[in-house]
C-alpha positions as CSV (number, residue, x, y, z in Angstrom):
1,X,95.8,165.3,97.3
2,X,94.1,168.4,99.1
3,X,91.6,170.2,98.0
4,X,90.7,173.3,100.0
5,X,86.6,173.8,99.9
6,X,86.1,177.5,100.0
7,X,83.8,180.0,102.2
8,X,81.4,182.3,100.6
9,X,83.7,185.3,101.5
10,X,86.6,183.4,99.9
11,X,84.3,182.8,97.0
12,X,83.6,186.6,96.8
13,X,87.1,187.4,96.7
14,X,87.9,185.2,94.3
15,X,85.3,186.4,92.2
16,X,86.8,189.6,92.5
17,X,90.1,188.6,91.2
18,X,88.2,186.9,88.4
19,X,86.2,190.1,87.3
20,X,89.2,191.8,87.0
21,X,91.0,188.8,84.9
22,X,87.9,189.3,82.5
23,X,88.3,193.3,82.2
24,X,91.9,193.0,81.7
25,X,91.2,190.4,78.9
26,X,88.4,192.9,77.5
27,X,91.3,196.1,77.1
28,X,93.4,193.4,75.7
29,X,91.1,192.5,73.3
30,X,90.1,196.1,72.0
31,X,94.3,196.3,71.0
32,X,93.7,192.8,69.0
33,X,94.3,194.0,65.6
34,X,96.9,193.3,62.4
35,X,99.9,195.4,63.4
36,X,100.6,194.7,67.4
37,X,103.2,193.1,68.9
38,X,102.7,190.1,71.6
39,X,105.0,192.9,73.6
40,X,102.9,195.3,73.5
41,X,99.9,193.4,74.9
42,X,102.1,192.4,77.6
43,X,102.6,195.9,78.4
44,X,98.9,196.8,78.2
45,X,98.0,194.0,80.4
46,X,100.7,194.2,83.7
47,X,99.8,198.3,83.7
48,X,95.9,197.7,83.9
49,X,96.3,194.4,86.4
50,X,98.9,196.9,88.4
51,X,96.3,199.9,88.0
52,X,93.6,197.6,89.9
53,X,95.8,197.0,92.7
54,X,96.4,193.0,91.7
55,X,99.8,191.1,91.0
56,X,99.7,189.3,87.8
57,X,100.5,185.9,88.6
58,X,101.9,184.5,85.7
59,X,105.0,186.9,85.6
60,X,107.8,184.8,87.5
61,X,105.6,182.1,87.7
62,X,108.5,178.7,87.3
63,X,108.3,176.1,85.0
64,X,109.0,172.8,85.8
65,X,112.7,173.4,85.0
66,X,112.9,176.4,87.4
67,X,113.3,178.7,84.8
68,X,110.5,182.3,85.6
69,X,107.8,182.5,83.3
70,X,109.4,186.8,81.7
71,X,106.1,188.5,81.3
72,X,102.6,188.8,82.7
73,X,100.3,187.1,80.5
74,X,100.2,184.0,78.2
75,X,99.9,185.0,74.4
76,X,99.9,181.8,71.9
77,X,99.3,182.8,68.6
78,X,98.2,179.9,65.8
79,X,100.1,176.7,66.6
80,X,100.8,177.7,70.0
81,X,98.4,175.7,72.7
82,X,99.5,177.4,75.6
83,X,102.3,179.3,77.2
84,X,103.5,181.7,74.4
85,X,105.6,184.2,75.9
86,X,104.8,187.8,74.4
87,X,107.7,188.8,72.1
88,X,108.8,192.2,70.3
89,X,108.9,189.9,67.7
90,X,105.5,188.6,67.2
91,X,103.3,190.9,65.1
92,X,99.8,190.1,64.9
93,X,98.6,189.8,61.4
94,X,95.1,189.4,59.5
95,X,93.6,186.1,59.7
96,X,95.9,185.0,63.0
97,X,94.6,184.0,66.4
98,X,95.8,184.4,69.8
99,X,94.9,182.9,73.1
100,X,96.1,185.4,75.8
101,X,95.8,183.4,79.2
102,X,95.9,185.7,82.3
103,X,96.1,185.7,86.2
104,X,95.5,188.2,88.8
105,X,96.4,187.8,92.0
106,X,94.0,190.3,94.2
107,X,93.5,190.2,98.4
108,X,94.9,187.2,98.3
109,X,93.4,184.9,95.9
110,X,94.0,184.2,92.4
111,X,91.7,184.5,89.4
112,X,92.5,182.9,86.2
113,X,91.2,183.0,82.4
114,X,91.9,182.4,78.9
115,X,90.0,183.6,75.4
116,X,91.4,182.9,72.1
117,X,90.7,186.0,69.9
118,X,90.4,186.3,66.3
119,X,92.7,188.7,64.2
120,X,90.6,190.5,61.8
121,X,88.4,188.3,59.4
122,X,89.6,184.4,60.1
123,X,89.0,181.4,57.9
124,X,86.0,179.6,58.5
125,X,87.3,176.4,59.2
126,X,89.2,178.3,62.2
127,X,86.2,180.3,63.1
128,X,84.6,176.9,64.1
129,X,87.2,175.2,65.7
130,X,86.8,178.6,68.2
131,X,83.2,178.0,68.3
132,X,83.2,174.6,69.1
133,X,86.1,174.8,71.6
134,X,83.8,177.9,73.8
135,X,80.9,175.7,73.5
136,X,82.8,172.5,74.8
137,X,83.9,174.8,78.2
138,X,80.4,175.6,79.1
139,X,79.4,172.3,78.1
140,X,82.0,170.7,80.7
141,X,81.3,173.7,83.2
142,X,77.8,172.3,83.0
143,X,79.2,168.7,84.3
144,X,80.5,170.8,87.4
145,X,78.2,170.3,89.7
146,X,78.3,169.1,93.5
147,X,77.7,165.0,93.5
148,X,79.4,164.9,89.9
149,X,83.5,163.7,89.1
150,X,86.1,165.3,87.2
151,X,85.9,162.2,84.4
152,X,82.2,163.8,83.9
153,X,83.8,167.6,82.9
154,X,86.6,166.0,80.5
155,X,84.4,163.5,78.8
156,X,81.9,165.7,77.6
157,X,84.5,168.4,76.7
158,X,86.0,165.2,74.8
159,X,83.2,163.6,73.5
160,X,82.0,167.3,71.8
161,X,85.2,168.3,70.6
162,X,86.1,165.2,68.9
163,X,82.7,164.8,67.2
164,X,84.4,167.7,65.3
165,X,87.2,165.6,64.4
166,X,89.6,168.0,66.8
167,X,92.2,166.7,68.8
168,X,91.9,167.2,72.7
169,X,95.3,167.9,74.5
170,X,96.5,165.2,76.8
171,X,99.4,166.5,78.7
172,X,98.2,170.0,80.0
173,X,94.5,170.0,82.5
174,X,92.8,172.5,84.3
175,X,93.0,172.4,87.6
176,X,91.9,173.4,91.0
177,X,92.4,177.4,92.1
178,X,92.1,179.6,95.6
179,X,95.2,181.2,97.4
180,X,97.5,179.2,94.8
181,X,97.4,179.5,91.3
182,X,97.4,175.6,90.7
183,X,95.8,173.5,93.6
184,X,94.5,170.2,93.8
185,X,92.4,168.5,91.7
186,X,93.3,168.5,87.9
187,X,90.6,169.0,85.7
188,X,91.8,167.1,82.5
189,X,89.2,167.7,79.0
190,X,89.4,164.1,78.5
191,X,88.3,160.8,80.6
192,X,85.4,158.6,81.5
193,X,81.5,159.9,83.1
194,X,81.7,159.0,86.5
195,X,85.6,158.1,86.9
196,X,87.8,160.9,89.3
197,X,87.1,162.9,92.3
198,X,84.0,163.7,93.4
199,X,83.2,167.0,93.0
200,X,81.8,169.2,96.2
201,X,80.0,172.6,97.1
202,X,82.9,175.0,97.5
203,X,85.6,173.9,95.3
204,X,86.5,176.2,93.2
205,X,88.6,174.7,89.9
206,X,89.8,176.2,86.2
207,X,88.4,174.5,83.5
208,X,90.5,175.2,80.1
209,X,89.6,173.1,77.5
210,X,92.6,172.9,74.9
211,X,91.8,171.9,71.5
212,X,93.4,171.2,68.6
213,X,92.2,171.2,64.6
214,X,94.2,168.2,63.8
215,X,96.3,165.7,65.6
216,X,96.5,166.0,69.6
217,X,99.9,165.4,70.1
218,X,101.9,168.4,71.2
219,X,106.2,169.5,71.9
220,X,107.8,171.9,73.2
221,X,110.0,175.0,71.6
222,X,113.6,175.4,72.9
223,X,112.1,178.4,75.1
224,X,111.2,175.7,77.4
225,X,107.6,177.5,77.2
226,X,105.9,177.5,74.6
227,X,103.2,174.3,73.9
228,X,102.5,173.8,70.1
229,X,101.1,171.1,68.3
230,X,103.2,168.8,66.1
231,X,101.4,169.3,62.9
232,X,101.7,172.9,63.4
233,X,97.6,173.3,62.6
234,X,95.9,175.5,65.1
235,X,94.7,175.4,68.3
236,X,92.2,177.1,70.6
237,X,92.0,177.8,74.6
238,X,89.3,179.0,76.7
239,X,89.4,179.0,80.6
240,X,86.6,180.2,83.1
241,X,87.3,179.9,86.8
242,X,84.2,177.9,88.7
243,X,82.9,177.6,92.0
244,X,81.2,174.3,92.2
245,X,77.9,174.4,93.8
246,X,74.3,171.9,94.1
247,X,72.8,172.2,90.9
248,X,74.8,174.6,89.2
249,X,78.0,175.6,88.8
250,X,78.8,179.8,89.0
251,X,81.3,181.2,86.5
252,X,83.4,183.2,88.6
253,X,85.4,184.9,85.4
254,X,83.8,186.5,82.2
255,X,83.8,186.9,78.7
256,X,81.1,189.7,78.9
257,X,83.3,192.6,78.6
258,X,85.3,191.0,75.6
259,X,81.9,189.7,73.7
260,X,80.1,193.4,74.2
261,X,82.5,195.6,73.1
């Protein structure tokens, strides 16, 4: 395992990356509405990541069977955990929601970010499972500190979460972030208070807390993509990237743009 500790002017560039991840997600979400295509976000998304002078990551990105991930952002709508790819099929409609993941690659180093937005007016029994699954990301983010372990992050986000009576996804973590996308450690939303690696001043990880409203357990579509759960009930996703430091952790990315508009 390596984990890279980062310099403040590789922190600053990073943050940089990670502004622009949170703007990009802000523009999508003023084109979240009943009536767009997942294709059409897309579209919206590469043009304003290309317009700031970044790469978005995601596009090309391989799977584990090789296979390059077709489109710049992540858009999993209802069932879909993670890694829907965005489809001329796919119309948004009232009362859906969508988690658009996205990553910029800017100067160098990546930024990375997830929201889960609603469509129009949502049930309130998915309205909370979004509430709770935000909250359990700053609750773990608040575990991130220099002198703490991974195991600290994933059991709060677990123990939270499944006071709720939601399922926490095993199979998919968070992980560390800098120059590559995915670098060492993972940062699973499950585990035990002191148990993993120690975290130290100048690591900079992903936290994504992935959440289901019933059962945990997850498969794969035949797109060799796309994460859903098995019971076909919902799921949420939020991501901030982190830099760890003494005493508190700094959110690097941010829902600002998308919460003020």
């Amino acid at each position: 395992m390596k984990i890279f500790l980062k310099t403040e002017d590789e922190i600053d560039l990073m943050r940089k990356a990670n502004q622009l991840v949170g703007s990009t997600l802000a523009e999508l979400g003023r084109h979240v509405q009943p009536g767009i295509t997942t294709l059409q976000l897309d579209k919206i998304a590469e043009e304003f990541i290309r317009d700031h002078g970044a790469i978005p990551t995601f596009k090309n990105f391989p799977n584990p069977y090789g296979e390059p991930f077709p489109a710049s952002i992540c858009t999993s709508v209802n069932d879909v955990v993670v890694h829907g790819i965005p489809n001329a099929d796919v119309v948004l409609k009232e009362g859906d929601i969508i988690s658009i993941d996205c990553g910029t690659l800017l100067d160098g180093y990546n930024g990375d970010s997830c929201y889960t937005f609603a469509v129009g007016e949502v049930s309130p029994e998915v309205r909370k499972l979004l509430n709770v699954t935000k909250e359990s990301l700053y609750r773990g983010i608040e575990q991130a500190v220099a002198g703490k372990h991974v195991g600290d992050i994933g059991a709060t986000i677990q123990d939270y979460c499944e006071s709720f009576g939601y399922g926490v996804v095993r199979e998919l973590t968070g992980h560390g972030i800098g120059k590559e996308m995915h670098e060492d450690p993972k940062i699973p939303n499950y585990g035990r208070h002191g148990n993993g690696v120690m975290l130290k001043a100048g690591v900079c990880i992903a936290i994504e807390p992935m959440i289901t409203m019933g059962d945990y357990h997850i498969g794969m579509l035949p797109d060799k993509w796309s994460i859903v759960t098995c019971d076909r009930k919902p799921a949420a996703h939020f991501e901030h990237t982190i830099a760890i430091r003494k005493g508190k952790a700094e959110i690097l990315s941010t829902f600002e743009e998308i919460e003020n508009h």
